[in-house]
C-alpha positions in Angstrom: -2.2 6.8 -41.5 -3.6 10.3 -42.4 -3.0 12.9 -45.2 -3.3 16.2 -44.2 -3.0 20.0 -46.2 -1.4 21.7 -43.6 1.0 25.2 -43.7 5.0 23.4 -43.0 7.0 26.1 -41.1 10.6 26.7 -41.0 12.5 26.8 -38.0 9.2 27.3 -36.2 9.5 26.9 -32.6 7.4 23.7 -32.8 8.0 22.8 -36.1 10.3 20.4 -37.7 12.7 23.2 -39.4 14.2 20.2 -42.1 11.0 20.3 -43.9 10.3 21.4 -47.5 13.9 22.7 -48.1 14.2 24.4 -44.9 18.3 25.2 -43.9 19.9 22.8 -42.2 20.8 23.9 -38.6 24.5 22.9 -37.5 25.3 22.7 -34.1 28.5 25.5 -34.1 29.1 26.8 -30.5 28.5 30.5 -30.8 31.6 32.9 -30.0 29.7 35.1 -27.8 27.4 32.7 -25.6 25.6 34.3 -22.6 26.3 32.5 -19.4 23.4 30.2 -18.8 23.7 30.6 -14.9 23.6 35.0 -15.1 21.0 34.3 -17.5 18.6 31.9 -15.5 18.9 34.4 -12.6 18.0 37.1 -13.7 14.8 34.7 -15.3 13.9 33.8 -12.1 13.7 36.9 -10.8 11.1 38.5 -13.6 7.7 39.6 -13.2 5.5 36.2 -13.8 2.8 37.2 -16.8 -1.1 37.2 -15.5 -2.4 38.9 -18.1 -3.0 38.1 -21.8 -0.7 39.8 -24.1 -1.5 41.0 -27.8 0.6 39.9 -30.5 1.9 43.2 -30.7 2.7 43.5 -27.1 5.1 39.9 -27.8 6.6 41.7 -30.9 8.1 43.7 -28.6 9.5 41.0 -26.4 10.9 39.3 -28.9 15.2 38.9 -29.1 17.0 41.3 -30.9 19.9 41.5 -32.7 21.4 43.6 -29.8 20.0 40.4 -27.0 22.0 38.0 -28.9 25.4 39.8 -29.8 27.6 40.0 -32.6 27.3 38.3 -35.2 23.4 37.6 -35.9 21.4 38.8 -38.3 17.3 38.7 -38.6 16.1 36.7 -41.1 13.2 38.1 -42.9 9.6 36.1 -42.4 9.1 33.1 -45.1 6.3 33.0 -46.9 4.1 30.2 -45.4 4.2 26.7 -47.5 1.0 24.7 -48.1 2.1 21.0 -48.7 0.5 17.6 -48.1 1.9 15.7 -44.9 1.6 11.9 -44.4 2.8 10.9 -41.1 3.1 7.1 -40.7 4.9 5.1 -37.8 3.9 6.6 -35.0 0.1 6.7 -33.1 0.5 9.7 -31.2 1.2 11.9 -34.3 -1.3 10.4 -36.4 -4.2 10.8 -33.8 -3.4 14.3 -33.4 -3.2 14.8 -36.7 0.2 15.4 -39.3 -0.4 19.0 -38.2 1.7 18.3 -35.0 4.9 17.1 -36.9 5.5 20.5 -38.6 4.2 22.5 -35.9 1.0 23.5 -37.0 -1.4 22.4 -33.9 -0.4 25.9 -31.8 -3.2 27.7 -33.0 -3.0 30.3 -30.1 -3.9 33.6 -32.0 -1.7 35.6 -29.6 1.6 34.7 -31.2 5.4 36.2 -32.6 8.0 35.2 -34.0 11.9 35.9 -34.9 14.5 33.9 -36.3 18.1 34.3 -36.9 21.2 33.3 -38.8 24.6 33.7 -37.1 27.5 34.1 -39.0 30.1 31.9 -36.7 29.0 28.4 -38.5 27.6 27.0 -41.9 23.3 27.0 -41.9 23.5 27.6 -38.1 20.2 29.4 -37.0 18.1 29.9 -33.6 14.4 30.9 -33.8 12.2 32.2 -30.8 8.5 32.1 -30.7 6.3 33.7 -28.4 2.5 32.9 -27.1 0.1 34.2 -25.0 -3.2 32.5 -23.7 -4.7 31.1 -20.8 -2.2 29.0 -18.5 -4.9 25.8 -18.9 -4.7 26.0 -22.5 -1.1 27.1 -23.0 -0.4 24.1 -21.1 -2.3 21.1 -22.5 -1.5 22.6 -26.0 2.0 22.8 -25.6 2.5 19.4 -23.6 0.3 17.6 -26.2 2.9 18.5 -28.9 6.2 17.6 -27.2 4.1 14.9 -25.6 3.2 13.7 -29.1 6.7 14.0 -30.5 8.4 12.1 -28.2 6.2 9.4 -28.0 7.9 7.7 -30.8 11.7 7.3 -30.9 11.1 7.3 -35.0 8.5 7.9 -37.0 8.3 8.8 -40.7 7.0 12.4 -42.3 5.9 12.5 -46.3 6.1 16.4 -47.0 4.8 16.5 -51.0 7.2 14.0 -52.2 10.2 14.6 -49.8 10.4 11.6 -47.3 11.7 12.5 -43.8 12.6 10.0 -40.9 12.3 11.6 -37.7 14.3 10.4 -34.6 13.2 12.2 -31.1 14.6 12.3 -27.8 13.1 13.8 -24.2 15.9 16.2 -22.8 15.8 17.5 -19.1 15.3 21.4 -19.4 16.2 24.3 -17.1 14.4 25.0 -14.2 12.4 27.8 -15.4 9.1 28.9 -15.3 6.5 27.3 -14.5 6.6 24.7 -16.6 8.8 23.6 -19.0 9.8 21.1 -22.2 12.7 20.2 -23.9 13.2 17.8 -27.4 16.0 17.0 -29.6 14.9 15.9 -33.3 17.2 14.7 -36.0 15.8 14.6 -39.4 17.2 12.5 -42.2 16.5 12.9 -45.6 18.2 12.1 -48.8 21.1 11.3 -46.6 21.8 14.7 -45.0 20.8 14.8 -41.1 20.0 18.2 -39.2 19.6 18.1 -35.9 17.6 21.0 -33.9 16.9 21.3 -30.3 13.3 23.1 -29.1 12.4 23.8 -26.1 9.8 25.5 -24.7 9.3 27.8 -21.4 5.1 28.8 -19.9 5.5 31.3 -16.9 1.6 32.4 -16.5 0.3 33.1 -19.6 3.1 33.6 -21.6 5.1 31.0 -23.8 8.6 31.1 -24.9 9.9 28.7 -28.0 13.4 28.9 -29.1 14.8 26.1 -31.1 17.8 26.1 -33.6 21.3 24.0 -32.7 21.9 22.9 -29.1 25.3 25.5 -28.5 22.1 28.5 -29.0 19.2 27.4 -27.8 21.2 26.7 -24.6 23.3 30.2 -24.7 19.8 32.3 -25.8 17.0 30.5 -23.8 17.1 32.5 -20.4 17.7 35.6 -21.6 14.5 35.2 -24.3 12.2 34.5 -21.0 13.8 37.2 -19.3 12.5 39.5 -21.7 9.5 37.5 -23.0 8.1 38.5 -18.7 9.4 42.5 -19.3 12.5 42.1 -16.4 15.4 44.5 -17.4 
């Protein structure tokens, strides 16, 4: 078992969004959810990414307010917490480093990010993150993680002094892209659970994150790699 100082994002694409007092994300159906099948279409039809893309250049391809529909509002970026992380329970994690459970090993310095509160349900929020690299490494870093995270069906996370069980499970995801992965995490801690769904989309050298409740990463996802690859 390690210690680590690492930065503990919330809602990060990759990162465990229970953390440090992050909101708990509910799992409310949204009213206006974009039909997964138009959605995936239209995916499939985009422009595949060869080149690398600046950070600015993914700023742009971020979701928007008008992407997602009524009811969402940006949240404005968090200032980035330093805490120490103690991840015991599962091998994986702790070879990697404690890094991996809050997110912290995609250290691609092409990167954006967005998140969102919608107003339909309590603390319900989706977050998108976008990367750009080469294919090799945007591929062995991303399947490490989820790799990593699923490993162990629970494990425990010490963020300062808040103690965190983590449950994980493998989900099938949507046929796009190149490659893709998909996670459900439920995090326990002083007996309130939150349960987040990430998963994650490379097409060339491009990756899309979006995780938040289940009902919007599923009514969100195509539409954020249609845009993530520029198809209109």
């Amino acid at each position: 078992m390690r210690r680590h100082t690492i930065t503990a994002l919330c809602l990060s694409a990759l990162a465990v969004p229970a953390l440090a007092g992050c909101s708990t994300v509910s799992s409310t159906s949204p009213r206006k959810a974009s039909s997964a099948t138009a959605q995936a279409h239209r995916a499939a039809k985009g422009a595949a990414v060869s080149a690398l893309l600046s950070s600015a250049e993914l700023s742009k391809r971020l979701l928007d307010e008008s992407d997602l529909g009524e009811g969402y509002t940006r949240k404005p970026q968090q200032p980035q917490r330093h805490d120490d992380v103690t991840v015991s329970g599962c091998p994986a994690l702790d070879k990697l480093g404690g890094d991996v459970a809050v997110g912290g090993s995609l250290d691609f310095p092409r990167k954006a990010k967005a998140s969102f509160a919608y107003e339909g349900g309590s603390n319900s929020e989706v977050a998108e993150e976008l990367y750009s690299g080469t294919e090799d490494n945007l591929s062995k870093g991303v399947g490490q993680i989820f790799e990593a995270m699923t490993s162990c069906p629970t494990y425990q996370v010490l963020v300062g002094a808040t103690p965190i069980t983590v449950t994980t499970r493998k989900l099938p995801a949507p046929r796009l892209g190149d490659e893709r992965w998909s996670q459900l995490l439920t995090f326990t801690a002083g007996g309130r659970a939150s349960v987040v769904k990430q998963t994650a989309v490379r097409t060339g050298t491009v990756v899309v994150a979006v995780s938040g409740s289940a009902a919007l990463v599923d009514a969100h996802l195509a539409k954020a790699v249609d845009k993530a690859h520029g198809a209109p």
